[in-house]
N, C-alpha and C positions, 0 to 999 in steps of 0.2 A: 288834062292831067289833074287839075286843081278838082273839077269835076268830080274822077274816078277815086280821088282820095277822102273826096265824102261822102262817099257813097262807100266806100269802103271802111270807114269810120259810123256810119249808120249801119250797117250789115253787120259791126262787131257787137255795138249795142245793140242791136236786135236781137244777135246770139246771148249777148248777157242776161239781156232781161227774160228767155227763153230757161233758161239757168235756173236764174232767179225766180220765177212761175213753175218752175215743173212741176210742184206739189200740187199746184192750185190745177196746173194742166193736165196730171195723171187723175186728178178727182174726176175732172172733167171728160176725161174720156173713157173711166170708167164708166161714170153714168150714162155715157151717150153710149155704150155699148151695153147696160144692164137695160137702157129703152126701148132696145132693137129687138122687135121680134121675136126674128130670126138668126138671133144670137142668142143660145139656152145654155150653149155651155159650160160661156163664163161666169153666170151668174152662181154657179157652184165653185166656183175657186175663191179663195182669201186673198186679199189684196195685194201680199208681196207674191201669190203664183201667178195672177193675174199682170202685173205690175213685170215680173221676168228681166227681159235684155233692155225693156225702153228707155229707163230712165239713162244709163250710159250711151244710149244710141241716140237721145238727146241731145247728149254731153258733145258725143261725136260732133253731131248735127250744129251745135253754134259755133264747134272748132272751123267747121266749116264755114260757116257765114262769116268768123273773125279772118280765115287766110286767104278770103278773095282779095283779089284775082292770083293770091300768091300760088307756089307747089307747095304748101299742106294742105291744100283742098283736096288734091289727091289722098294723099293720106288719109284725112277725115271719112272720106268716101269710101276707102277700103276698112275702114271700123265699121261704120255703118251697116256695110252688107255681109261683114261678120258678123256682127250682133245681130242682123236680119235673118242668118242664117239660123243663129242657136235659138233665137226666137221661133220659129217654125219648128225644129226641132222640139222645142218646149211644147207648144200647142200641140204636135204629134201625138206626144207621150200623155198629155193633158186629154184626149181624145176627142180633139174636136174636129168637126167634117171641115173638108177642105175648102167649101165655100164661105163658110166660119171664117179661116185665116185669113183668106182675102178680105174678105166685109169688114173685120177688125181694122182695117188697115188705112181702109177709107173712114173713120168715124175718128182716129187717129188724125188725120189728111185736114180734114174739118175741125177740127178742136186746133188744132194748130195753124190754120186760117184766119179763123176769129180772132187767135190770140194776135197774128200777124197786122191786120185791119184795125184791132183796137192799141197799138202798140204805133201805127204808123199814123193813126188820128190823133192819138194825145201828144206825140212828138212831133209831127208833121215832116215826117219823111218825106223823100225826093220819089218822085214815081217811076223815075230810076231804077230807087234802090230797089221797090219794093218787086218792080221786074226782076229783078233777079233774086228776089229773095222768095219768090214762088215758083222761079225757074228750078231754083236750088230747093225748094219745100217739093216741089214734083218729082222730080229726080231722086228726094228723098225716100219718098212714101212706094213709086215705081219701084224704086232699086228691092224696100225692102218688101212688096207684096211678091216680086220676080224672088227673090231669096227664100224666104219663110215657104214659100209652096213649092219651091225645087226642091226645098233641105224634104221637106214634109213630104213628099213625092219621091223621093231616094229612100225615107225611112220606110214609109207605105211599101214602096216595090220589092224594098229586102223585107220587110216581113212578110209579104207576098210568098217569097220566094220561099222563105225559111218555111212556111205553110206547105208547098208545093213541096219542099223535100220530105219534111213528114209526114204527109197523106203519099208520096213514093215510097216511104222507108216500112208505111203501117201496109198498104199495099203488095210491095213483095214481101211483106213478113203475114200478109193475110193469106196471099198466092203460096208461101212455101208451104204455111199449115195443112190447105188445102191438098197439097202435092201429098205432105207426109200424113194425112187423114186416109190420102188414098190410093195411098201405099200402104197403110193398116190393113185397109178393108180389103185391096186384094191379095193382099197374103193369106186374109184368114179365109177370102174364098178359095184361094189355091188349096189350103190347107181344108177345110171343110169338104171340097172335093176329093183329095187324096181319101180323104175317111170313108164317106161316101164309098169310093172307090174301091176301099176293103170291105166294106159291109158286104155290098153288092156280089163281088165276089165269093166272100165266103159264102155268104147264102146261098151261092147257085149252087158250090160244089156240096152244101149241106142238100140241097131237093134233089141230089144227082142218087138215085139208087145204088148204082153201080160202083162209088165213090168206096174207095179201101178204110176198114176204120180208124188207120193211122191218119191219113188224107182229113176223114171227117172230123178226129179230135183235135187236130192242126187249122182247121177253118172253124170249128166252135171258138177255138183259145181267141182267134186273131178277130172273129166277128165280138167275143166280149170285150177284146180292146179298141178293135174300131167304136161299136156303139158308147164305151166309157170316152174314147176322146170326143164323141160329134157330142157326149153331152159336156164335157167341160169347155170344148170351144163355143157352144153356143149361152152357157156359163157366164163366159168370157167376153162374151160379145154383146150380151146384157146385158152384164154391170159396164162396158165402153161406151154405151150406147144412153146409160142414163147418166155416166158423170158427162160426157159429152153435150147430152141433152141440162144438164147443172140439174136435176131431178135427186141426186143424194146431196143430202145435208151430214153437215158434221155434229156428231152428239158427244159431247166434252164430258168428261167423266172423271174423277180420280182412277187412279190405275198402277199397277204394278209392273212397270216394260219389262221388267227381269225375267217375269214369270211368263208372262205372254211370250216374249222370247225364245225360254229355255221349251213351253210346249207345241211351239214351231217347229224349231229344230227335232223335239222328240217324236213329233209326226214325220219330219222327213230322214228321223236316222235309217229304217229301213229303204229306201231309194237312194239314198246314198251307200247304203252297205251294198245292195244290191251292184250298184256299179264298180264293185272293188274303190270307192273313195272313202276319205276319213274324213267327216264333219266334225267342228268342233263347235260349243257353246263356249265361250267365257265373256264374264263382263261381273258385276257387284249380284250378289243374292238377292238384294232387294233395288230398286229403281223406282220409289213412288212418285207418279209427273201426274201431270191431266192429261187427256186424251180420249182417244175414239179407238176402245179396244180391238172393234170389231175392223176397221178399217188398217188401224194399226198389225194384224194377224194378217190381213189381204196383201200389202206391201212387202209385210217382210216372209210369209209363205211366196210369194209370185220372185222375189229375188233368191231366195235359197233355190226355189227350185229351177229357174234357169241358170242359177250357175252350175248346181249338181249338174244336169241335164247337160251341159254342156263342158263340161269339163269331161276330158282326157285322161288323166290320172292326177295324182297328190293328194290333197286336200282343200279344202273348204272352209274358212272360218267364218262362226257369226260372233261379231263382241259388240258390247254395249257400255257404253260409259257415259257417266254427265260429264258435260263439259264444262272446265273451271276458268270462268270468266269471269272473277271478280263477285259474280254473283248466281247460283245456281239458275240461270236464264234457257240452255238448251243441255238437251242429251244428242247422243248421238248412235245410230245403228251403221253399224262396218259388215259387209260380206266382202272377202278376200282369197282367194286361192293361191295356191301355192306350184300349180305344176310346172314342171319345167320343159312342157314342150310346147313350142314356140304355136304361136294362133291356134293352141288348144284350150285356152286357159278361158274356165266358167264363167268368170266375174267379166273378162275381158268380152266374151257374147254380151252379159250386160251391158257394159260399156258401151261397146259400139250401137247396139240397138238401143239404147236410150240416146246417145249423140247422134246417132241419126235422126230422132224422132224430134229434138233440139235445135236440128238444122245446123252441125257443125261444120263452119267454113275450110278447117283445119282436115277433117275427115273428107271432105268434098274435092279438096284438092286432093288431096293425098290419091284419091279414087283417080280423080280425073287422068293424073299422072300413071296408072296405073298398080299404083301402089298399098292399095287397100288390101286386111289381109283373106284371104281366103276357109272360111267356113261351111260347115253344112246349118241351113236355118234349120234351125227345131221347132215342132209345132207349136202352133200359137204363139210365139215368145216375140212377136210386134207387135200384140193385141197385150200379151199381161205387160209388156216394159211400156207401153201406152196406159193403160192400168196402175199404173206405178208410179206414171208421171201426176196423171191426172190426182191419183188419192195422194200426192204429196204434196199440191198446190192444193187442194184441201184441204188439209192439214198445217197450212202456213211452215209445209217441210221444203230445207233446201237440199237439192240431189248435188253431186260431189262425185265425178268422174275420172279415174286415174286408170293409167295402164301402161307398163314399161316390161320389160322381155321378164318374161317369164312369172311374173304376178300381174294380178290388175284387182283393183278396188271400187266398189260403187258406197259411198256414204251417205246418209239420211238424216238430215239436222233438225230434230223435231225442239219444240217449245214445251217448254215445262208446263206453264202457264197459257190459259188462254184468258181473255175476258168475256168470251160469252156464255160463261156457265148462270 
């Protein structure tokens, strides 16, 4: 008993004078780890990142050697391998290779050795004590190399993992585009064959001699409108084909949207009168912004005319307004309709052929369930709402999708300003 009580009185002092050395002991292990090699990484950290959970884990570490053989050795020992834990956590984050934390650990192991061997020669410890005082320095250093590269090996696997979800997330969203690329492309083959298919036609019944001349002026009319759509689908399939390819650039410009606008609409007021509809222009006189005139005419031509084309009856509105947001930063272009008969409605064709081309999960169920609405597609109109997408991520424009019984909305939120004029 007399024995284990000093030896348990050597084992406090030894934790005190451990205490009392840490300074001298974290120099020390700094350097015997800025010597290694094979340790690169620490020699780029600053002394208190380097330096992290130890010095407490020291602290631990002599609370321990002072409550042998008592129960706070326990205790001691569960600091220990929590601050071993946040300690590997820190080298995680710090980015060092996993054989790094271990090696660290041992150079620690040894700096704290010496100190042990020179602490029990100037005192002249019991060899005893000092068995148990390397029992408890192993157990030390074990406990926290086993911590520090669990904690480190939990963090690694979840960012692992977190990798593996978005290379799955980039993947099906790589796989959807692909699906709705081609879904474009055989629409507009469908579509380019349909025309095809009048051409053909008319022509035979045009080399038919025998043909009546009502017959033959009824296959001239519909052979010049087959040949005017194979040329605007293939048009269409051009310009998809080189924003696809990123082959157009954007040419920034000062510009008047008001006026580009209003002679949009004034090109499409005959096809809208045409269809018994009522287009409207309203928005300010003038709109002076930056921009890509020409690109800006291809967006808002390719949405007036699929919502004309599609719409049923009412009307059609194109308006334009800057948007007041504190600071003249964007404007915005609205095409909206007005009919009121249910899955007739212009803008709502937009609508849905731009959310589809967006991969809307909303629309996706809706379908699945059966509940998707029922239209006729019109030509080419998934090649220009593809056309529509593309020149407005061009344009650093956000698209704005709305549709509720009996109206529907598509809006286009361009920048006033750009910076690479």
């Amino acid at each position: 008993m007399e024995n284990e009580t000093k030896i348990a009185a050597q084992l406090r002092s030894l934790g005190e004078y451990v205490v009392a050395e840490r300074h001298a002991l974290m120099r020390a292990w700094r350097q015997s780890v800025r010597n290694d090699p094979e340790l690169k990484t620490a020699r780029n950290l600053s002394r208190s990142r380097f330096d992290d959970h130890i010095p407490a884990l020291l602290q631990a570490f002599a609370q321990q050697l002072a409550a042998w053989p008592g129960e706070g050795i326990a205790a001691a020992a569960h600091e220990q391998e929590k601050r071993g834990a946040k300690h590997g956590a820190h080298r995680w984050q710090e980015g060092y290779a996993l054989p790094e934390v271990a090696r660290e650990w041992l150079h620690l192991q040894l700096v704290l050795f010496d100190l042990f061997e020179q602490h029990a020669e100037n005192e002249r410890l019991e060899a005893r004590t000092m068995v148990v005082a390397r029992r408890i320095l192993t157990l030390l250093c074990g406990n926290g190399v086993s911590r520090s590269v669990t904690e480190y090996t939990r963090l690694m696997q979840a960012e692992a993992a977190d990798r593996v979800r978005d290379l799955e997330t980039a993947l099906a969203a790589l796989n959807d585009l692909q699906r709705q690329r081609a879904d474009v492309w055989r629409e507009a083959a469908h579509d380019l064959r349909n025309s095809v298919g009048v051409v053909t036609n008319a022509t035979g019944l045009l080399r038919r001699d025998d043909a009546p001349e009502p017959v033959r002026a009824k296959s001239l009319a519909a052979l010049q409108t087959g040949v005017g759509s194979l040329k605007a689908m293939l048009n269409d399939l051009l310009d998809l084909a080189r924003l696809e390819a990123g082959i157009e650039q954007r040419e920034i410009a000062p510009l008047d949207a008001a006026a580009v606008l209003r002679d949009v609409c004034a090109q499409m007021q005959s096809f809208a009168t045409a269809r018994n509809l009522c287009l409207r222009a309203d928005g300010p006189a003038q709109l002076p912004v930056q921009g890509d005139e020409e690109k800006l005419r291809r967006i808002a031509h390719n949405l007036v005319a699929s919502a004309v084309r599609s719409t049923a009856q009412g009307e059609v509105s194109v308006r334009w307004a800057p948007v007041e947001d504190g600071e003249l930063r964007h404007w915005v272009l609205s095409i909206e309709d007005s009919s009121a008969q249910p899955g007739g409605s212009g803008a709502a064709a937009v609508v849905d052929e731009l959310t589809r081309i967006e991969g809307d999960a909303e629309r996706k169920a809706d379908a699945g369930r059966g509940g998707s609405r029922s239209r006729q597609h019109a030509h080419g109109e998934g090649v220009a709402s593809s056309i529509v997408k593309h020149l407005s991520e061009l344009l650093d424009a956000t698209l704005e999708l709305s549709s509720s019984a009996g109206t529907s909305r598509v809006r286009v939120i361009f920048p006033c300003r750009y910076d690479d004029r």
